[in-house]
C-alpha angles and dihedrals in degrees: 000000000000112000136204102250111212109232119240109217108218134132089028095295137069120255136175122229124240123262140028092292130183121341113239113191138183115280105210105031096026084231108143134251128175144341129236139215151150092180101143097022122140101223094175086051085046093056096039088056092052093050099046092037119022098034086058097043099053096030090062081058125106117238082238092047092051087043088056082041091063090036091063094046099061100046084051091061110034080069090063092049093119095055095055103050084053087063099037099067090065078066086069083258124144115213086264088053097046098043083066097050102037099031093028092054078048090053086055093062098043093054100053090047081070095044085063081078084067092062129055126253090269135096093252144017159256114232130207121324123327114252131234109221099167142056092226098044100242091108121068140139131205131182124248135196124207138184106270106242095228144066138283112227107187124194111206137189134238096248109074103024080177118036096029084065102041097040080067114037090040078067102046089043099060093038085060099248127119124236133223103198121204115185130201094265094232097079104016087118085086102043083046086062102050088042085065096045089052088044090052101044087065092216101127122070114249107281096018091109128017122170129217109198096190148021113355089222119185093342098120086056088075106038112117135195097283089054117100119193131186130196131195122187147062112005091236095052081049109052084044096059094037079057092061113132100221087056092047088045093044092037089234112183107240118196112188116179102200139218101255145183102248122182152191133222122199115212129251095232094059124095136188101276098040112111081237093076098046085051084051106045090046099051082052095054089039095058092040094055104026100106083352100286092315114116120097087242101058124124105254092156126057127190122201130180089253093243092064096046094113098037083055099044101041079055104058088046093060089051096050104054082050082069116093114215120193152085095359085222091073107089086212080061122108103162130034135187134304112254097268150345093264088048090062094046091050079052096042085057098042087053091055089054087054085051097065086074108009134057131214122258103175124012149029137255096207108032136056133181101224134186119215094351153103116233095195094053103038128052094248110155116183110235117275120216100187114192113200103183098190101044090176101062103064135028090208094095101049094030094049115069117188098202098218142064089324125118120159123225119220141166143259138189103194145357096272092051092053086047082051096049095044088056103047089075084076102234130340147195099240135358122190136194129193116206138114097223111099086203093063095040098048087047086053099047093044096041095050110019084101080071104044131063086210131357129198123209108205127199130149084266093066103015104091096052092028113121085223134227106305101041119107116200131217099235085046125095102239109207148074144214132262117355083017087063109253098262142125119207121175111004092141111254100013091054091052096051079054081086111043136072120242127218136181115226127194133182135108122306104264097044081049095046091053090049093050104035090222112101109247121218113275089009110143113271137192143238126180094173091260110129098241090232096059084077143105121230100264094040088068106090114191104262093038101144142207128197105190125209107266124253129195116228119232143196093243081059094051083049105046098040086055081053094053107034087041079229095140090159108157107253090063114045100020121075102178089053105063099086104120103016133099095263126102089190127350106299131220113270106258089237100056092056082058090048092044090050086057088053085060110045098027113113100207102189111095113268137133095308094099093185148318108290099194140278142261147172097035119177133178111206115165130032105256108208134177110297101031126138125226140192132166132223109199119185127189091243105174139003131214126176116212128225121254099227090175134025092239094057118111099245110238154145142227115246116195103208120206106227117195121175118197132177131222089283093058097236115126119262088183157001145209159132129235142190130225127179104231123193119238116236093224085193085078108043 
């Protein structure tokens, strides 16, 4: 029977493997789809692409231009949606399901386009503070972070075909490394189709994406030191792969974010009627049911104050047969199908193992009430509510995960047994507690947090605008230590230097100040008699000083300013009261030496500096007193263009201005740095 062969998109072009490849088939009806393969496929040539094209390309790249990249591209897709989410109910998904995994991937996108706003308009970054390594200031070091030259290869599992490729390459992208993606074959007809809509949008630059619909084959023979490669799925896949002797040989960072036994502990304040158990029970029935129990965040483990255990449970159980199961194209539908026929019976044997030490409370193996569908065609699985009511005697219960809608109840006694219990799953994505009393939850979270990757706290004040217990966020870190893998895939920022290589640089401040782009402190500067503030946008260069007339500091001042500013604090207005303190005389208010700083350097006719922006990094140094006399060195310090979102919009950019006060004496009184909106002259540029 002839068969439609999925594309893998690889060298810049789509090609088909040779064979007749695995079998994908429909969730919910059985009916086939496709078919999958890689077979003939040059993996080393794949990789090699991806490092001599796609690397360049993006690495040439600003971190702003690869933010309105991902921006594009979300916008792009979000218009396909519907396209997608035709697609995704073959996967087994409900319109709920699939609004986490297709929108949510999109999300993704759409969140690191605005991180871009945390690195400068370059193709590479500063990191952390710049060092002093010398008396006399010639000496310094400052860390860098650029671009890795390699490729990321990322391994992805069946449940989430969208977002499990985009959590990642949103990351990778930004961070100015191309991806090779390799979905679980069993739903890679999705992520195929997404891949096509990407290709043909034309967004990306060539070699920045290439899909693999298939084995991975021998890819992991060719990977070298400046690879990384991420793997999300089961724990054993993953230590085998981590294992791989090409990663150990080349050094390549491996990130696996692992399948893992997540719980929930309800806390023992809290008693049928509080908001806290319906939050609780309702969490429960949510992660049970969501994708059909499988997401890698999903509560297998419940933990219950042992004299609450059947109310809980009876509970859950209620909420659960409220739940319709059945074809996801019906609107009375909650909860579809698993991904495939061989998926429930891996779910169906994990479960026996559970059985050895634990009972059912709600559910069936073996039936299943379904609407407008066929459970002997489709991999429907009823829900399955366990109860283990001595969950330390055995580690059944929190080593074996049935990936699916199971998740196991148990008993505490105290707050140190449920720490105990969360921690005997060795190491998990996400833990939660319910409960409305600060004390247990801050005994929870510090007593267990060594075990999770996140933990919410739930309680009526968050839960109605809370993102829940399964849901990983872009600006989070998603991943967990030991059995969940030790990685740490997405958390903003963190995730993004993932990617990149650091590097510490040392040299003097103004070589320093020319690598980085950002003017180092007693770097050479410049002044070419021009008032910084005369000039457009691009006329400022990094270094560009100004050395402002002096002013001396009076009591009148001290006084005035406490009547304007209503800042009457002691050690500036009241002279009887300065025994003991650090004070000599009343001193100057911090913020007027500030003001008085802006007096100085200020240019007040109109020009290109449209307004003050803000202001960070202040510092008071010295104690300023009656009689002292004060100047101001201000240096052009750092540069960032902004965006025209509209025609009509000035163009502009934001200056950071390095502000240093210093008295008669010439030692600094303060220090900041400050932040004006100049307009651009378009003529120049």
């Amino acid at each position: 029977m002839f068969m439609e062969k999925l594309e893998n998109y690889i060298l810049g072009r789509w090609v088909k493997g040779e064979g007749e490849g695995q079998l994908l088939s429909n969730a919910v009806t059985g009916s086939p789809i496709a078919s999958a393969s890689t077979r003939g496929l040059d993996f080393k040539d794949i990789l090699n692409y991806a490092r001599q094209r796609g690397n360049p390309n993006l690495r040439r790249m600003s971190f702003h231009e690869r933010g309105r990249m991902l921006r594009s591209l979300a916008l792009y897709l979000s218009e396909r949606k519907e396209e997608f989410y035709r697609i995704s109910y073959m996967t087994g998904a409900t319109r709920a399901d699939s609004w986490i995994d297709i929108e949510g991937g999109f999300g993704n996108l759409f969140s690191y386009a605005s991180l871009r706003r945390k690195f400068p308009d370059l193709p590479y970054a500063t990191d952390g503070e710049p060092l002093n390594l010398s008396k006399g200031n010639s000496f310094m070091a400052q860390h860098l972070l650029v671009p890795r030259e390699g490729v990321a290869i990322h391994i992805n599992a069946y449940n989430f075909p969208v977002w499990g490729m985009l959590e990642k390459c949103a990351v990778n992208w930004l961070a100015g490394m191309p991806a090779v993606v390799k979905p679980a074959s069993v739903t890679s007809y999705l992520t195929e189709a997404v891949v096509k809509a990407i290709v043909e949008s034309g967004i990306l630059p060539e070699g920045a994406l290439q899909l693999i619909c298939g084995s991975a084959g021998d890819m992991l023979d060719h990977v070298a030191s400046q690879d990384v490669v991420t793997f999300t799925g089961s724990a054993s896949t993953g230590k085998m792969l981590k294992s791989h002797p090409r990663i150990l040989e080349e050094n390549v960072p491996f990130t696996m974010e692992a399948d893992s036994l997540n719980c929930i502990v309800l806390g023992m304040d809290v008693e049928p009627g509080m908001p806290e158990w319906d939050i609780f029970i309702k969490e429960v029935r949510k992660e049970m049911t969501v994708k059909a129990g499988q997401k890698c965040t999903a509560i297998r483990r419940i933990f219950v104050p042992d004299n609450r255990m059947e109310a809980v449970w009876k509970d859950i159980a209620k909420a659960l047969a409220g739940t319709t199961i059945g074809n996801p194209l019906n609107e009375k539908v909650r909860m579809g199908s698993l991904a495939s026929s061989a998926q429930r019976d891996e779910v169906r044997a994990q479960v026996t193992k559970l059985l050895s030490a634990s009972q059912i409370v709600y559910g069936s193996l073996e039936q299943v009430e379904l609407i407008d569908a066929d459970a002997d065609q489709g991999a429907f699985l009823s829900p399955l509510l366990l109860l283990n009511e001595k969950p330390f005697e055995s580690d059944t219960v929190h080593d074996t995960e049935a990936f699916g809608p199971v998740s196991t109840v148990m008993p505490y006694r105290d707050m140190e047994e449920a720490i105990l219990l969360s921690k005997k799953g060795k190491g998990s994505l996400c833990s939660s507690i319910v409960t409305s009393d600060d004390k247990l939850a801050a005994e929870y979270v510090i007593g267990s947090a060594t075990h999770h990757g996140r933990i919410l706290v739930l309680n009526r004040d968050c839960a109605k605008e809370s993102t829940g217990h399964g849901s990983p966020l872009p600006l989070l870190v998603h991943g967990g230590p030991g059995r969940a893998g030790g990685g740490e895939e997405m958390g903003g920022v963190r995730g993004v230097k993932h990617y990149m290589q650091r590097v510490a640089v040392q040299g003097s401040p103004t070589t320093l100040t020319a690598i980085t782009r950002v003017y180092q402190a007693h770097g050479k500067t410049h002044d070419d008699g021009i008032h910084p503030f005369r000039k457009h946008f691009e006329e400022l260069q990094i270094g560009d000083v100004l050395h402002t007339h002096k002013r001396t500091v009076t009591e009148a001042d001290i006084v005035n300013f406490a009547n304007v500013s209503w800042d009457h604090f002691y050690a500036h207005t009241d002279h009887t009261s300065l025994e003991g303190s650090l004070f000599e005389k009343p001193v100057a208010h911090g913020y007027f030496i500030l003001s008085a700083a802006a007096g100085l350097f200020v240019d007040p006719a109109k020009g290109p500096v449209l307004l003050n922006y803000g202001l960070e990094e202040c510092r008071f140094l010295k104690p300023v007193y009656a009689g002292s006399t004060i100047g101001v060195t201000l240096t052009c310090k750092e540069k960032t263009a902004q965006e025209q979102k509209d025609p009509a919009d000035i163009p502009r950019g934001i200056v950071k201005w390095l502000v240093e006060v210093s008295d008669e004496t010439g030692e600094l009184v303060a220090i900041a740095t400050i932040l004006t909106m100049v307009k651009r002259n378009m003529q120049t540029t």
